[in-house]
C-alpha positions in Angstrom: 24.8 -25.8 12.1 21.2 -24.3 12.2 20.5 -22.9 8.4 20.0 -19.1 8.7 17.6 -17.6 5.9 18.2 -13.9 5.5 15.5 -13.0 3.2 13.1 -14.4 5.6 14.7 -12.4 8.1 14.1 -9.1 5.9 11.4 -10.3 4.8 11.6 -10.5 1.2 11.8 -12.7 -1.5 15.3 -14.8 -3.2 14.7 -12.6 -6.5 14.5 -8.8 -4.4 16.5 -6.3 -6.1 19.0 -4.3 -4.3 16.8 -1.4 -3.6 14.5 -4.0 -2.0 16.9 -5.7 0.3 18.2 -1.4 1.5 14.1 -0.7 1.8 13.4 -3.8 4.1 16.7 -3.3 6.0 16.1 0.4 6.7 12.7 -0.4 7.9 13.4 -2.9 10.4 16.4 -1.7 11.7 14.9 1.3 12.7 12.1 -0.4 14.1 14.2 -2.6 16.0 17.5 -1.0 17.2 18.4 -0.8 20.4 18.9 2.6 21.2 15.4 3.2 20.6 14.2 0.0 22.7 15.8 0.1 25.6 13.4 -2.1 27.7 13.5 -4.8 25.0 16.0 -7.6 25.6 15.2 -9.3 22.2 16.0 -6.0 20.8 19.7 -6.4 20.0 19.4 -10.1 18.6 17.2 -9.1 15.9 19.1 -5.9 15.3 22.1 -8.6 15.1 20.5 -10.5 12.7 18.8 -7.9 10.2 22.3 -6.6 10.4 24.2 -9.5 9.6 21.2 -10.3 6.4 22.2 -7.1 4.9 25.8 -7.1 5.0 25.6 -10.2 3.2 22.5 -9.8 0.7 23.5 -6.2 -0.3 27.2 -7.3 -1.2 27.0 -9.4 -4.3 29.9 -11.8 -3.7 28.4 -12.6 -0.6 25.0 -12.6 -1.8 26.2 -15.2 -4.9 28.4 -17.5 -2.0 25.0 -17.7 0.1 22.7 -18.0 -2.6 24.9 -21.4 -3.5 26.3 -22.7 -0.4 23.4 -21.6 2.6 24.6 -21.8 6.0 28.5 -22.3 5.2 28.9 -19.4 2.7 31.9 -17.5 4.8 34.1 -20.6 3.5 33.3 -21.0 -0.1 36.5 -19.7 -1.3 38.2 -22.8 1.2 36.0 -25.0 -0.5 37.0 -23.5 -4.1 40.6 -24.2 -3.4 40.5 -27.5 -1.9 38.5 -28.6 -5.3 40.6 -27.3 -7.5 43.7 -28.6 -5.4 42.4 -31.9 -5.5 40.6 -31.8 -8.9 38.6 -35.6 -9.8 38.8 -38.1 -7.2 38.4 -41.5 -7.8 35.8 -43.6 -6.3 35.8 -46.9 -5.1 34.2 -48.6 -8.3 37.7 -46.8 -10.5 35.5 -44.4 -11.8 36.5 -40.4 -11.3 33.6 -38.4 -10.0 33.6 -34.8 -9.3 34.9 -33.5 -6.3 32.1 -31.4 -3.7 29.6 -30.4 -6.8 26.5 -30.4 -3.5 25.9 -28.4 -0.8 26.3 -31.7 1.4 29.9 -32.3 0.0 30.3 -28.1 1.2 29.1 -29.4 4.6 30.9 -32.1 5.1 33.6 -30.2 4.0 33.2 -27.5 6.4 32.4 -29.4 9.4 36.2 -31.5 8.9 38.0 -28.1 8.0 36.3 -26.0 10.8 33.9 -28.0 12.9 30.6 -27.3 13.6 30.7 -24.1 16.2 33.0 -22.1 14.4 30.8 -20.1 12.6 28.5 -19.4 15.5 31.2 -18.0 17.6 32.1 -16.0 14.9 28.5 -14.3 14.5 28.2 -13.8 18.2 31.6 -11.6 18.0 31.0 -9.7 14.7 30.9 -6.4 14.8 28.0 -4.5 13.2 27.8 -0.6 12.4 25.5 1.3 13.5 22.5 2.5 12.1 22.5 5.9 9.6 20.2 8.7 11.3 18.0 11.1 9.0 16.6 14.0 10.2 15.7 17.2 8.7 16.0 20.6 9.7 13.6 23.9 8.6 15.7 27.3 7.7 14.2 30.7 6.6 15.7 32.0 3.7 17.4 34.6 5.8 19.0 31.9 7.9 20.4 30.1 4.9 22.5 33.6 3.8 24.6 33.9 6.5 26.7 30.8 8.4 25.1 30.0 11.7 25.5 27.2 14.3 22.3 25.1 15.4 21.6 22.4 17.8 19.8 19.5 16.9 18.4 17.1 19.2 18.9 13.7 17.6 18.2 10.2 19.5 18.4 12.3 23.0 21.6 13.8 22.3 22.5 17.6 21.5 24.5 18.0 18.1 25.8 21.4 17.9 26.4 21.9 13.8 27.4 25.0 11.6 25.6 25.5 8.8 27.7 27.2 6.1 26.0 30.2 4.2 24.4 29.3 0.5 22.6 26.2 1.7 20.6 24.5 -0.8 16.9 23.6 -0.2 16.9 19.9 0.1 20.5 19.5 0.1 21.5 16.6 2.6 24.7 17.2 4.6 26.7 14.2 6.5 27.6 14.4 9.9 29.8 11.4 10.5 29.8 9.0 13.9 26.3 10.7 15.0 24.4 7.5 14.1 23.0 4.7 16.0 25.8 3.0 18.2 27.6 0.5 17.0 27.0 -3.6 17.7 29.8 -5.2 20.0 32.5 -2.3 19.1 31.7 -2.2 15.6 31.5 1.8 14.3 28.6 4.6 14.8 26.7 5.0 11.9 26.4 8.9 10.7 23.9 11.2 10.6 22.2 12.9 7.2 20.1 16.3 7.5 18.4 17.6 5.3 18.0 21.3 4.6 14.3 22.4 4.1 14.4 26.3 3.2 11.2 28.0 3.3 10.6 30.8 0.8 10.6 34.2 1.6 7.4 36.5 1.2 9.6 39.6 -1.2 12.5 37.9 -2.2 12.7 34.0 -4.7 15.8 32.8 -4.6 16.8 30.8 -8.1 20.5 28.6 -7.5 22.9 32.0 -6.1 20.6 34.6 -7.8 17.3 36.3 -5.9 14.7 38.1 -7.5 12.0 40.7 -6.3 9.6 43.1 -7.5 9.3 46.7 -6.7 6.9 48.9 -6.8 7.0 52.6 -8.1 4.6 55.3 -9.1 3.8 56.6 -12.7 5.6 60.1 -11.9 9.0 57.9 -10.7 8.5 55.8 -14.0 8.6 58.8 -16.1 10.7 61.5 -14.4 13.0 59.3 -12.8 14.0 58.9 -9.0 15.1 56.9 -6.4 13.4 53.9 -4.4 14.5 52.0 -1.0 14.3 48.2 -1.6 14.2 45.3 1.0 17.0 42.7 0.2 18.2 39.9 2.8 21.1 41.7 3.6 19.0 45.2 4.9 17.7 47.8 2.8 19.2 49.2 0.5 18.6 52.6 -2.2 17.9 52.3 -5.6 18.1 55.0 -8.7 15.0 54.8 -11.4 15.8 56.1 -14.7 13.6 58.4 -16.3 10.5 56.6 -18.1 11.2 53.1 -17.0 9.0 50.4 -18.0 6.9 48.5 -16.6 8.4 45.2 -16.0 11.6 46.0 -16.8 14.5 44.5 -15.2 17.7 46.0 -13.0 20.9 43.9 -12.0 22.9 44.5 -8.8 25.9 42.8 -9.2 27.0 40.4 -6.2 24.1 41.7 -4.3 22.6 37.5 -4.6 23.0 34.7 -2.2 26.1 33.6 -1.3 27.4 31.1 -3.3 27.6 27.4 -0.9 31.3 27.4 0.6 32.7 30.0 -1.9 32.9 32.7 0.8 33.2 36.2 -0.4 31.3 35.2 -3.8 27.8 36.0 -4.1 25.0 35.8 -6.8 23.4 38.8 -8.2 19.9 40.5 -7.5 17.3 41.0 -10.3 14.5 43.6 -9.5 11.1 43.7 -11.8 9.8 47.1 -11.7 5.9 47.2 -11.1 4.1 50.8 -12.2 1.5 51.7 -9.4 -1.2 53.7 -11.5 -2.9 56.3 -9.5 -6.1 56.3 -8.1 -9.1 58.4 -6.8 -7.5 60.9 -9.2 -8.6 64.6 -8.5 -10.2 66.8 -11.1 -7.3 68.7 -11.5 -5.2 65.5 -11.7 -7.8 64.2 -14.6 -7.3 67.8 -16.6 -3.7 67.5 -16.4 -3.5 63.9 -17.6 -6.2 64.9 -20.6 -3.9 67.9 -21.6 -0.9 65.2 -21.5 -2.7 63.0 -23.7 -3.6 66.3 -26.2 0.4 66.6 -26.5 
């Protein structure tokens, strides 16, 4: 049986980490799926193969049985239990020697157990899942309040999604089975998106609470009044007590973003008063603030 090497296949060395084997695998089975090269007959062999390299380096059983016994690794546990069932033979000079302690004892071993072809009929039918998809998708604030639906277009196909209200920004959502295809029956892989939620040019938004600033004029901040503010939810109207302070702070209860699949539970919003002082002030206007002052 022809010796496969799987790092050489991914392309990395015998002492790669784990994050090393997922980073090389990633990489080239993107590159070389076949979904996304159709006209390439070589395509699905190597997509085979890189497959069939990280199922076993990125489990570390199977990593350990390759790493000791190469080419025949799927039987090492045979092999165990025939040594330990037969413990020391003994050798044609009387002397006990250890039974299969090389990886030529493993071979010949294999080869009488399960002949030579065995395992190569075996890789030919495995079945190998499909590759994970990641995409990302851009949302306005305002989109991420309310639940909507959205179609993606992912690998030529239309995936129709709902995206529930209270999405975070950057938070990665699974849609299972809308992967790559999988390899001679084997499973789809899924699909991750990931929410990218632009900010809005009033309104921050801090986990389910928002915040905004709004302006009023020195005669609101004194005598008191009332103010329309924009919120994501429409406008809404606003009291001012009498001589508020400049960067004060009002909470309206509930009045937030909604709170990610919690319906009917919302955050609350926080408004930061901002005094407008007058300008281009008349001479009258400059009088009565003098005779203010005076008081």
């Amino acid at each position: 049986m022809v010796f496969v090497d799987y790092y050489k296949i991914l392309g990395i060395e015998k002492t790669a980490l784990p994050k090393d084997i997922k980073s090389a695998y990633r990489k080239l089975a993107r590159k070389h799926h076949p979904d996304l090269n159709p006209n390439d007959p070589e395509a699905k062999k190597n997509f085979q193969q890189i497959s069939e390299a990280n199922e076993v380096l990125s489990d570390p059983e199977k990593r350990k049985k390759y790493d000791q016994y190469g080419k025949d690794w799927q039987h090492a546990d045979e092999f165990e239990k025939q040594k330990k069932s037969q413990g020391q033979a003994t050798g044609s000079n009387g002397q006990r020697s250890s039974y299969g302690q090389s990886s030529e004892d493993f071979s010949s071993f294999f080869e009488s157990m399960f002949g030579n072809t065995q395992n190569q009929g075996r890789s030919q039918q495995a079945r190998y899942r499909g590759e994970d998809f990641n995409a990302e998708l851009q949302l306005d604030l305002i989109d991420a309040f309310k639940t909507n639906k959205k179609t993606l277009t992912v690998n030529g196909k239309n995936i129709r999604i709902t995206i529930p209200a209270g999405i975070e920004n950057g938070q990665t959502i699974k849609i299972p089975g809308h992967g790559g295809s999988g390899i001679n029956g084997g499973p789809n892989g899924d699909l991750f998106i990931t929410f990218l939620i632009s900010n809005h040019p009033k309104i921050k938004r801090l986990k389910q609470n928002l915040y905004t600033v709004a302006d009023i004029d020195l005669y609101t901040a004194v005598l008191g009044g009332e103010i329309t503010i924009e919120t994501l939810d429409g406008k809404v109207k606003l009291k001012v007590k009498p001589e508020t302070q400049n960067g004060s702070q009002v909470k309206l209860k509930g009045k937030g973003f909604p709170i990610y699949k919690n319906e009917g539970l919302f955050g609350d919003l926080l408004i930061t008063f901002n005094i407008i002082i007058p300008k281009d002030l008349t001479d009258k206007q400059k009088e009565l603030f003098t005779e203010l002052s005076k008081l």
